[in-house]
N, C-alpha and C positions, 0 to 999 in steps of 0.2 A: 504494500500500500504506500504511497507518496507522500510526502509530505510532513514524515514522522523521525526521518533522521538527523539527528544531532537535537533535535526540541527538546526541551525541558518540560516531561510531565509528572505536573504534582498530583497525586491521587491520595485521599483521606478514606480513613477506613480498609487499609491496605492488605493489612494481616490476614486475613482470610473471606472468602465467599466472594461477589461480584469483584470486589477489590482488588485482590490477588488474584483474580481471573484479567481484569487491564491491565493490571502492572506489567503480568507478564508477557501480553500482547504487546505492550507497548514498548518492554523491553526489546520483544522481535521484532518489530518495525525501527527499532534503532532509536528510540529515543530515549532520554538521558530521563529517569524514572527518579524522584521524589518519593518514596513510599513511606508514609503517614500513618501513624496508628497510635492505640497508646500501648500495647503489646510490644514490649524489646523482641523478647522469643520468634513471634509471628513474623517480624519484619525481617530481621536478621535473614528466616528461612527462605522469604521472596526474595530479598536483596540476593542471596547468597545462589538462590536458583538462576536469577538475571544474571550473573556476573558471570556462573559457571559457562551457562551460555553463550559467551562473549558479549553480553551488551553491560549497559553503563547503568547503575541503582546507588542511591544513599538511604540509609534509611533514619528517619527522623519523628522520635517519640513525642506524642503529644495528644494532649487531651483538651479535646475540641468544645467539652461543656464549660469552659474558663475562658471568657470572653477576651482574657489579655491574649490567651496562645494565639490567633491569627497574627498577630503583627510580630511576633517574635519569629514565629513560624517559616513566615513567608521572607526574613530577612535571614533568618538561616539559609535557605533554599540559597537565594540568593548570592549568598559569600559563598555555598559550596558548590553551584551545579550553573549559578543564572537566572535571570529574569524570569519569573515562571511563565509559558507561552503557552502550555494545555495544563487549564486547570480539568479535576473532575473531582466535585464534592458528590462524595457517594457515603462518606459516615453517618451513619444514622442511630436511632433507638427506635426500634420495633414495639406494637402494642403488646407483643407477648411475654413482656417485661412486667407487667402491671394490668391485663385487661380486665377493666371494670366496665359498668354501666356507668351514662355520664353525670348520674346522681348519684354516683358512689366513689368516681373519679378523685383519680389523689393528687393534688396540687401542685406538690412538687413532682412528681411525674408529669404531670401538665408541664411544669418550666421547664424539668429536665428535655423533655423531647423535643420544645420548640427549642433552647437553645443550641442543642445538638442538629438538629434535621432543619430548621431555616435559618437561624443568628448564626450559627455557622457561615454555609454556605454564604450569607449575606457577605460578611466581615469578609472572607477569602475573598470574597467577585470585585469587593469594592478596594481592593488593597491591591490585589491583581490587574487588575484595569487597567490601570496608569502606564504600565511598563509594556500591555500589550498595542494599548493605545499609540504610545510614542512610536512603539515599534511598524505600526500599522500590518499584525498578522494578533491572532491571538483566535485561541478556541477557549471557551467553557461548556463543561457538560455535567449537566449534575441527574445524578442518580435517581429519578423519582419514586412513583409508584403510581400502578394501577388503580390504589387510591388518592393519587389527584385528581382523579376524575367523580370516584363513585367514593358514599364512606365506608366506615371499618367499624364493624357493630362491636362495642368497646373496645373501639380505641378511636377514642375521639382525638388525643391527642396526635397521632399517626397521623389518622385522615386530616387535621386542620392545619399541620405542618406541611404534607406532603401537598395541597391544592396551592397553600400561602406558597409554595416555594416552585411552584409552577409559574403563578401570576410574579414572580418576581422576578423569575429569566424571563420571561416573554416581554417583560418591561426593558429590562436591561440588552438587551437583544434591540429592538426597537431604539433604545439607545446610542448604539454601539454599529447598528448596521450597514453603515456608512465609511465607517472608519478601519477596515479589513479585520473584523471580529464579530466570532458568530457566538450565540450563546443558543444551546439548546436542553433539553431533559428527554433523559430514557426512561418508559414507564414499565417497569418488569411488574409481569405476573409474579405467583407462590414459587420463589428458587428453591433451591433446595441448600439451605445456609443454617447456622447452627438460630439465628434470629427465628428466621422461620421455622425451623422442627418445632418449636415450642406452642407455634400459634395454630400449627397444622392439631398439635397434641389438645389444648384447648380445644378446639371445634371440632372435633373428631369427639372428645368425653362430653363438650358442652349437648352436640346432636346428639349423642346413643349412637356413634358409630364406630364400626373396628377402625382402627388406623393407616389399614391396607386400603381395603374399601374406599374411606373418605379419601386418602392421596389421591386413589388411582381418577375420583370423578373429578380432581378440581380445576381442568380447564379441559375444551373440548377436544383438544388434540390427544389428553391424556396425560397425566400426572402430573410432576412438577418441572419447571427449565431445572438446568445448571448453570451454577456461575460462568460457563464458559459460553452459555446463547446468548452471554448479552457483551461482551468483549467485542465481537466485528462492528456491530452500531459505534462502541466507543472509538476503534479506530477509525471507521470511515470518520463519524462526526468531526475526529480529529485532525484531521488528514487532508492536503490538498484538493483532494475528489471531494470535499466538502463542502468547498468555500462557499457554495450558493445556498448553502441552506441554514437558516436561523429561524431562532423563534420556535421551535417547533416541539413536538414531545411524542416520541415514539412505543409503541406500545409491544412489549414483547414480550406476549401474555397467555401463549396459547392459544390464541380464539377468544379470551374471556369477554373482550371491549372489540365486538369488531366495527363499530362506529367509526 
């Protein structure tokens, strides 16, 4: 794919599932990987798969609920690897952390999820801008979900982060579109990540159903993706074959959303 060698891509939520399914695509297409997480163990083992490989990874701990780490973050990158040119905010908190009803909903799970799954990504896009701005090339792509679209029966907090963070690339993108920078969001179906076993586990006991069973109906192609179906959108998105398209939010769901 084009337009991925020698760039500097930062990706958050690196250590394992969608995450370390880009890094390592992004490693093969030759770009200079940023891997993000708060996991040392997790990163160390992508970084260390990137490198065996012959491509180029740093890896860089950090916990993305602490509103200071974006600016510290993104000037680390910076002093080690470069201006960051592909960002991809893909950390998140899942409702299967805490799913309640939302008159039972626990507050601080409220904040924790927005500042993780939109304050985040906000802080990174607007800190990153600048440099891709000057530069006149720059990609964002951030991680959505299925639930930007439709909600997530207890987890309110999931669904009201993952729509906010939709309308906020689509903004930024309309911003930026002019200026050779695209922003866009990947909307995945149920993958199959350690996030989601949990939630697949909940709604399988919440319905009365065996756990095989409920996997195998939950989208209409059959079962769940893997972190690895949604990696090619990140590189295309990423990638000179790209340049024309912004704003936009992909669904790669199985069939669930074929709207």
């Amino acid at each position: 794919m084009q337009g991925l060698s020698g760039r500097v891509a930062l990706v958050t939520g690196a250590g394992r599932g969608i995450g370390r399914a880009i890094c390592q695509a992004y490693g093969t297409a030759g770009a200079k990987v940023a891997a993000v997480a708060r996991s040392t163990d997790e990163l160390e083992s992508i970084v260390g798969d990137i490198r065996e490989a012959g491509g180029t990874a740093e890896a860089f701990t950090a916990d993305l609920s602490d509103p200071a780490v974006p600016e510290t973050l993104l000037a680390s990158v910076n002093e080690s690897l470069g201006p960051v040119e592909v960002l991809v905010n893909n950390a998140g908190v899942g409702s299967s952390s805490d799913p309640k009803p939302l008159v039972e909903f626990d507050d601080e799970f409220w904040r924790l999820t927005l500042e993780v799954n939109l304050n985040a990504p906000y802080r990174l896009t607007k800190l990153a801008l600048p440099a891709m701005i000057a530069a006149g090339w720059g990609r964002v792509i951030t991680v959505a979900s299925i639930n930007s679209r439709v909600g997530s029966l207890h987890g309110a907090a999931y669904a009201a982060s993952k729509h906010g963070v939709l309308g906020l690339m689509r903004t930024a993108a309309q911003e930026t579109a002019s200026l050779g920078v695209t922003v866009n969001c990947i909307c995945p179906g149920p993958v199959r990540t350690l996030m989601n076993d949990k939630r697949i586990e909940y709604d399988a006991e919440r319905l009365g159903r065996g756990l095989d069973d409920h996997e195998s109906g939950l989208t209409p192609i059959g079962g769940r993706l893997e972190p690895e179906d949604i990696a090619p959108m990140a590189v295309y998105l990423a990638s000179d074959a790209g340049r024309m398209v912004t704003g936009q939010a992909y669904n790669i769901c199985g069939g669930i959303n074929m709207a």
